[in-house]
ZADO-1210 file (C-alpha; in nm, 4 decimals, padded with zeros to 6 digits):
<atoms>
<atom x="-00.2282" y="-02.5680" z="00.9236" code="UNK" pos="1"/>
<atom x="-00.1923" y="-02.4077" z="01.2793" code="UNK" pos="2"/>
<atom x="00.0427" y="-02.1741" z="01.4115" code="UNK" pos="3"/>
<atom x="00.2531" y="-02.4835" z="01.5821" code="UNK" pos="4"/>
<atom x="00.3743" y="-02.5537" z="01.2011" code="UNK" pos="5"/>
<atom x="00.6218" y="-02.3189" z="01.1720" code="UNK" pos="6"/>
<atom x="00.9319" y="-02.2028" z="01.3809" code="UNK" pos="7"/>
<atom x="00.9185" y="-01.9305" z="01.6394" code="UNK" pos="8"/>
<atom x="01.1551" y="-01.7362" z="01.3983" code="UNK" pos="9"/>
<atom x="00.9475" y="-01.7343" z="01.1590" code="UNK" pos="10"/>
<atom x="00.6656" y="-01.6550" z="01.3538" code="UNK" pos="11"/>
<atom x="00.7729" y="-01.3379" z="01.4587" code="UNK" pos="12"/>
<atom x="00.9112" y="-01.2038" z="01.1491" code="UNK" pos="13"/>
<atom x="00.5885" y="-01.2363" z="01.0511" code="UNK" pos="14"/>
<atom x="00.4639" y="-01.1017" z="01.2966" code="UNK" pos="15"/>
<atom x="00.7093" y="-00.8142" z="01.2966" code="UNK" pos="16"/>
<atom x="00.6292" y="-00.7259" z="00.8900" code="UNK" pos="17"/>
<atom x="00.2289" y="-00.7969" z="00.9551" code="UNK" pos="18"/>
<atom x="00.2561" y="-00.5398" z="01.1967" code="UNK" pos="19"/>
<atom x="00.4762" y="-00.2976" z="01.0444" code="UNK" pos="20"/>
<atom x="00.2955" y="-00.3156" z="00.7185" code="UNK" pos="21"/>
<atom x="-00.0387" y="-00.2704" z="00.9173" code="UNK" pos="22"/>
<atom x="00.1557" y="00.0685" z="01.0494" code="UNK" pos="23"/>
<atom x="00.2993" y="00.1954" z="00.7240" code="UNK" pos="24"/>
<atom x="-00.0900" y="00.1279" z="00.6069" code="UNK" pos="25"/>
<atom x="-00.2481" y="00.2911" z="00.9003" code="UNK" pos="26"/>
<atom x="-00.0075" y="00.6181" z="00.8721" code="UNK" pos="27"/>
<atom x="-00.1425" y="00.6685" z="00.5138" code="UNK" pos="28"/>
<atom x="-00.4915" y="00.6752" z="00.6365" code="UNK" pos="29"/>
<atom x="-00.3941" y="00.9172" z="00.9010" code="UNK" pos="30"/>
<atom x="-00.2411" y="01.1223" z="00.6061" code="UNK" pos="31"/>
<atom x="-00.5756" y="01.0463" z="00.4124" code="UNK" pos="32"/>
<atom x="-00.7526" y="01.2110" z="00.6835" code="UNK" pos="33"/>
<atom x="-00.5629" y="01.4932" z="00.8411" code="UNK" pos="34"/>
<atom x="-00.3958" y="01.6624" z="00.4876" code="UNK" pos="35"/>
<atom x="-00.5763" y="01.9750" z="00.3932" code="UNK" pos="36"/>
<atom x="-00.5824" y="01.9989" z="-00.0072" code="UNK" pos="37"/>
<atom x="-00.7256" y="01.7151" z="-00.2367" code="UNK" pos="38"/>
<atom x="-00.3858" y="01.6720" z="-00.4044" code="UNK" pos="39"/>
<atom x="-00.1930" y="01.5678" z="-00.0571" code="UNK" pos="40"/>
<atom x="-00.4999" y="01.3805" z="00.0515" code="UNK" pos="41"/>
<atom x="-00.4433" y="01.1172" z="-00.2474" code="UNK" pos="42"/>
<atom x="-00.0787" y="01.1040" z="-00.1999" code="UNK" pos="43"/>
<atom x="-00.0360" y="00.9604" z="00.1727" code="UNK" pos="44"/>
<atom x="-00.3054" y="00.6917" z="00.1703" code="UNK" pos="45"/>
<atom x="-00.0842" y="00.5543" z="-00.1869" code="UNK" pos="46"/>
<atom x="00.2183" y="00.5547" z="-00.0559" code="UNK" pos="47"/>
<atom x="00.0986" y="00.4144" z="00.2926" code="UNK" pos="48"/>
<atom x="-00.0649" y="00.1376" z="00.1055" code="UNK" pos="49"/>
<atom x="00.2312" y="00.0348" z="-00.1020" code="UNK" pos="50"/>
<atom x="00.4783" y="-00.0224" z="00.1308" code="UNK" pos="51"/>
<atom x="00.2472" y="-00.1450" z="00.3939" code="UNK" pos="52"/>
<atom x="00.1033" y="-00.4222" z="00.1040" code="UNK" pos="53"/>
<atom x="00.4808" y="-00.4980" z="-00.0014" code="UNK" pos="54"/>
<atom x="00.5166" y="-00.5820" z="00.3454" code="UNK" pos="55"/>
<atom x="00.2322" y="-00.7737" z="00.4107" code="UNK" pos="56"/>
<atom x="00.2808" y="-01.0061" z="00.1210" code="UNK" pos="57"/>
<atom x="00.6383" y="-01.0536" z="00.2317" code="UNK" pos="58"/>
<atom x="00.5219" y="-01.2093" z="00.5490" code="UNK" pos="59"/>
<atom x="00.2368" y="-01.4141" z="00.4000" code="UNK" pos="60"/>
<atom x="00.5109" y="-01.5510" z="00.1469" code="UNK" pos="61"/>
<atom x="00.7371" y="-01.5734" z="00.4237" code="UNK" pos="62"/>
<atom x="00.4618" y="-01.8032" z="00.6265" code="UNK" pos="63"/>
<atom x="00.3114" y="-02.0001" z="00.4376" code="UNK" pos="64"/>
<atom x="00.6674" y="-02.0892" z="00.2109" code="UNK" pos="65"/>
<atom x="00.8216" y="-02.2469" z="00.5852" code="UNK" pos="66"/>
<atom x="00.4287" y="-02.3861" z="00.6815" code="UNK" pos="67"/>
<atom x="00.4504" y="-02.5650" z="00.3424" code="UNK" pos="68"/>
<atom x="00.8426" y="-02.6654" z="00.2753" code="UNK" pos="69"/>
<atom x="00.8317" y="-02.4703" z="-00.0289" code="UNK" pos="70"/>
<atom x="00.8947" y="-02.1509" z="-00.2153" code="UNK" pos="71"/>
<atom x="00.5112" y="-02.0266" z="-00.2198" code="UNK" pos="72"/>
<atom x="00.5062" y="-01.7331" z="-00.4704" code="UNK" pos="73"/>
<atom x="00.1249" y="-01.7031" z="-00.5254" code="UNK" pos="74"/>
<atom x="00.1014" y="-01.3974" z="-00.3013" code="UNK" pos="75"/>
<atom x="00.3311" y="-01.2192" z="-00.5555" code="UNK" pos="76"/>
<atom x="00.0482" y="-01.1981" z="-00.7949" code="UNK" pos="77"/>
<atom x="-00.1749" y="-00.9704" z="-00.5076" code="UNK" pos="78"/>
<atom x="00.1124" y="-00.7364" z="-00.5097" code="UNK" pos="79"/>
<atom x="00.1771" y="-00.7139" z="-00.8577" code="UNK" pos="80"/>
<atom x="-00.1707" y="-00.6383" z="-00.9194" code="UNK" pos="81"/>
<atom x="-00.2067" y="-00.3813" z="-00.6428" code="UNK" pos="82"/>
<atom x="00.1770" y="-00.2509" z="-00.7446" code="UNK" pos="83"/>
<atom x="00.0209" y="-00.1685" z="-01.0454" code="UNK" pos="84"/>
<atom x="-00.3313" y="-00.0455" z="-00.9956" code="UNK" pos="85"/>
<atom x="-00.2490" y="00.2049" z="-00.6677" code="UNK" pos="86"/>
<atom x="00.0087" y="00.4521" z="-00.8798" code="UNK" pos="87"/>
<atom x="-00.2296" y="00.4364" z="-01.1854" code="UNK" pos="88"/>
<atom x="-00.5418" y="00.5290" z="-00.9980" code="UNK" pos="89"/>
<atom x="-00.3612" y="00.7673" z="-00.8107" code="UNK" pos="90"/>
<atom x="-00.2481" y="00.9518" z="-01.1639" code="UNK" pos="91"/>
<atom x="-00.5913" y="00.9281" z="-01.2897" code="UNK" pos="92"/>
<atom x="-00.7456" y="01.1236" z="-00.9591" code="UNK" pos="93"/>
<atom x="-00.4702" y="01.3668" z="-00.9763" code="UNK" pos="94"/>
<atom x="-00.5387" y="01.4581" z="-01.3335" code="UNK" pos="95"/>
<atom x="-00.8957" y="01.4649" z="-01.3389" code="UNK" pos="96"/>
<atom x="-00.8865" y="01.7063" z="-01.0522" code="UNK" pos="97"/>
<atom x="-00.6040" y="01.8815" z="-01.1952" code="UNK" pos="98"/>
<atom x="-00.8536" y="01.9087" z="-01.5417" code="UNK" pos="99"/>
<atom x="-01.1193" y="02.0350" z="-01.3238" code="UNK" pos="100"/>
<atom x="-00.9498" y="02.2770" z="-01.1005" code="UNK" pos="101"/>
<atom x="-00.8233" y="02.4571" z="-01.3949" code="UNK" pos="102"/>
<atom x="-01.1559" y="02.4490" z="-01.5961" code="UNK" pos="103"/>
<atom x="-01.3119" y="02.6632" z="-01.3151" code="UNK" pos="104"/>
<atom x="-01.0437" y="02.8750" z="-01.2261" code="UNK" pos="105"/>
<atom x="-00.9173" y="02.7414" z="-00.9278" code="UNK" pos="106"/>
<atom x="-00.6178" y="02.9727" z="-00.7782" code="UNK" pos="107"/>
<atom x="-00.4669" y="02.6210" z="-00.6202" code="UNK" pos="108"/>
<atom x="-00.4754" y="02.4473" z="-00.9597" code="UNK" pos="109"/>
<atom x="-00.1416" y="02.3279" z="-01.0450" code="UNK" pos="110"/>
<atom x="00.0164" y="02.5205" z="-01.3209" code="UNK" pos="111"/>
<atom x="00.0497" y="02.4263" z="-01.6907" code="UNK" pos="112"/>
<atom x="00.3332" y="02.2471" z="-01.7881" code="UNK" pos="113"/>
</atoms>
């Protein structure tokens, strides 16, 4: 399969969502990087991820469905899976470091409920 197997459309709306994913991605490392406290740090690399991986899969699905003269789905299953996992791991951090800012008395320890 080569890149003369599909459309021009279609090769630059995949283009245009690779890329734009690959930006929404990149901005949430940014975030990851330049966010002072531990509890913004984990929020802009998750959302960055998720809509840049939505995006991503949308143009592989969109590719390799007109390469192949078929609905091609399997990509879904990536997404589901990281759909689920990113939000999950992301509560997980946040409450553990939640836990352990208040067991030692951290001023910037989110209140109790």
């Amino acid at each position: 399969m080569t890149g003369a197997d599909v459309p021009v459309w279609t090769a630059c709306l995949v283009v245009v969502l690779a890329l734009t994913g690959a930006g929404f991605s990149l901005v949430g490392a940014i975030g990851l990087v330049r966010l002072r406290t531990f509890y913004e740090r984990v929020h802009a690399p998750t959302l960055g991820a998720t809509l840049g991986m939505a995006l991503i899969v949308a143009a592989s699905i969109l590719f390799f469905s007109v390469a192949e003269g078929r609905l091609v789905l399997r990509d879904l299953l990536i997404g589901v899976f990281l759909t689920v996992t990113t939000p999950v791991t992301l509560i997980l951090l946040g409450r553990a470091a939640t836990y352990r800012d208040r067991a030692e008395g951290n001023p910037d320890a989110p209140p109790d409920p």
